[in-house]
Each structure stands twice: as structure tokens, then as C-alpha cells.
N, C-alpha and C positions, 0 to 999 in steps of 0.2 A: 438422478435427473440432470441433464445436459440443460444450461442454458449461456449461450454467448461463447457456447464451445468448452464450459466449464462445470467439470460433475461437482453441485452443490450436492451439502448434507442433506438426506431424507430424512433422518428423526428429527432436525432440529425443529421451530417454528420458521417461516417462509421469511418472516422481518428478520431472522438472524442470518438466515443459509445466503440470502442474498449478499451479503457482506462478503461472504468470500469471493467474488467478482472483485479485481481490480479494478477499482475507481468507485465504489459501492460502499460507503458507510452506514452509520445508523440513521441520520438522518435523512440521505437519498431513498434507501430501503424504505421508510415511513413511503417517501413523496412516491415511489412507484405502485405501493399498494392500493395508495388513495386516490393515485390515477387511473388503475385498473379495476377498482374498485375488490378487492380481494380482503377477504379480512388475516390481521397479522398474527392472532394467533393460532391461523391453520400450518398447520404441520406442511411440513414439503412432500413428503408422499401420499395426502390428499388431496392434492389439488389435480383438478381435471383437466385433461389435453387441451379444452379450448381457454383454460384458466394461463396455461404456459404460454399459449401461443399471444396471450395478453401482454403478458409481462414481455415477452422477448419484443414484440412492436414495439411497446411501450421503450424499451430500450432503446430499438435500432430506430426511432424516430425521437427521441429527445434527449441522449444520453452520447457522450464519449467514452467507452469502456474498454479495457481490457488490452490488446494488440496497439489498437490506435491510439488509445490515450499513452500507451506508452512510448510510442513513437513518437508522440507529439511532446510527453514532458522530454525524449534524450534532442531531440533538434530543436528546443528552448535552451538544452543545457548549452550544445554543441555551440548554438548561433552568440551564446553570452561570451563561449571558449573564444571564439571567431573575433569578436569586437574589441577582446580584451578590456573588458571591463573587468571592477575589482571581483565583482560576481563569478566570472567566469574563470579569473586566476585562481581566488580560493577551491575553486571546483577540480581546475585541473592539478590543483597541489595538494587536494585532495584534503582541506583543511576545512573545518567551519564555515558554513555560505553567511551564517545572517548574525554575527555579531557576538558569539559567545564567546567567554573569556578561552584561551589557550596556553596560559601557562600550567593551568591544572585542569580536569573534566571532561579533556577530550580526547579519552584514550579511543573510544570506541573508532573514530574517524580517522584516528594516528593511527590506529593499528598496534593498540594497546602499549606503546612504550612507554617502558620507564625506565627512567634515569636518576632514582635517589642512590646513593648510596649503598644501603640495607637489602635491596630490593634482590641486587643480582648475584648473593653469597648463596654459597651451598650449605646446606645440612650436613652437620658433622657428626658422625654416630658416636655415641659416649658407647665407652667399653665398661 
């Protein structure tokens, strides 16, 4: 099932398949059922034509999702890059935005370097 242009899981329940929409958590997923009135533990491939076309209004009238919400968080990041605020330097050096230590823990965002020692030897084969 297509909804917001995006093929959600059919076996899973309707409260979790939702989540895979960018911008979609658990907690939104709860608020669109209970606006639509749809209960959370129906499966996604029971739910009826005029059940989807709930949720997808439901969407495109109180919701930023998917395409646009992503437009909107890269020209929040761009307009921080622009101002040159410290926000927007950390972003474009590609470092930590909100305060975490970097002298260690933030390989994921370095781009995993490491620089001990130990780290960059090779394996020497015993004979």
C-alpha cells in the first residue's frame, strides 16, 4: 500500500507501517489513528480504500512529511551555513551540532577516524 508516495509494510500493524514515512514516529502514528479514527492494531493490509484515503488527508492537511519536511529541515540547515552561526559551521565541518564531547565518541560523524597508536598496525602472520 502507497501512502505519501511511500510503499508501507502490509503485515505489519497500521501504528508501526506508518513510521516508515519520513517524519512519522510512534507518537504521531498514535495521533493520526486517533484522528482518523482507525484502530492501531489493524494490520495494513486490512484496512479499507476509504480507511487510506483518511489517513492520507489526514496527512496532507495537518502534517509536514516526507519530500517537504525534508526540504524544509536542508534550507534550516543551509540558512544556519548562510548566517555563519556556530550551528551552521559545525554542520558544514561536518562535526557535532549540539554539544558533544569530540575528543572521543564521535567517530560516526568524523567519518570513523582514529588516530591511537595501536589502531593503524597490521596483522603479522606467525609462522
Amino acid at each position: 500500500m502507497r501512502i505519501v508516495g511511500i510503499n508501507i509494510p502490509d503485515t505489519k500493524k497500521i501504528a508501526v507501517s506508518l513510521r516508515s514515512v519520513y517524519g512519522i514516529g510512534a507518537t504521531r502514528a498514535e495521533e493520526i489513528l486517533v484522528g482518523t479514527g482507525i484502530a492501531p492494531e489493524k494490520r495494513t493490509k486490512d484496512l479499507t480504500p476509504e480507511e487510506v484515503n483518511r489517513i492520507q488527508t489526514f496527512l496532507e492537511k495537518h502534517l509536514t512529511v516526507e519530500g517537504e519536511l525534508r526540504s524544509q529541515v536542508r534550507q534550516n540547515v543551509a540558512r544556519l551555513k548562510d548566517i555563519k552561526c556556530y550551528r551552521g559551521t559545525r554542520h558544514a565541518r561536518r562535526l557535532p551540532v549540539r554539544g558533544q564531547r569530540t575528543k572521543t565518541n564521535s567517530r560516526t560523524i568524523r567519518g570513523n577516524v582514529r588516530k591511537t597508536a595501536g589502531s593503524g598496525k597490521r596483522k603479522v602472520d606467525l609462522k
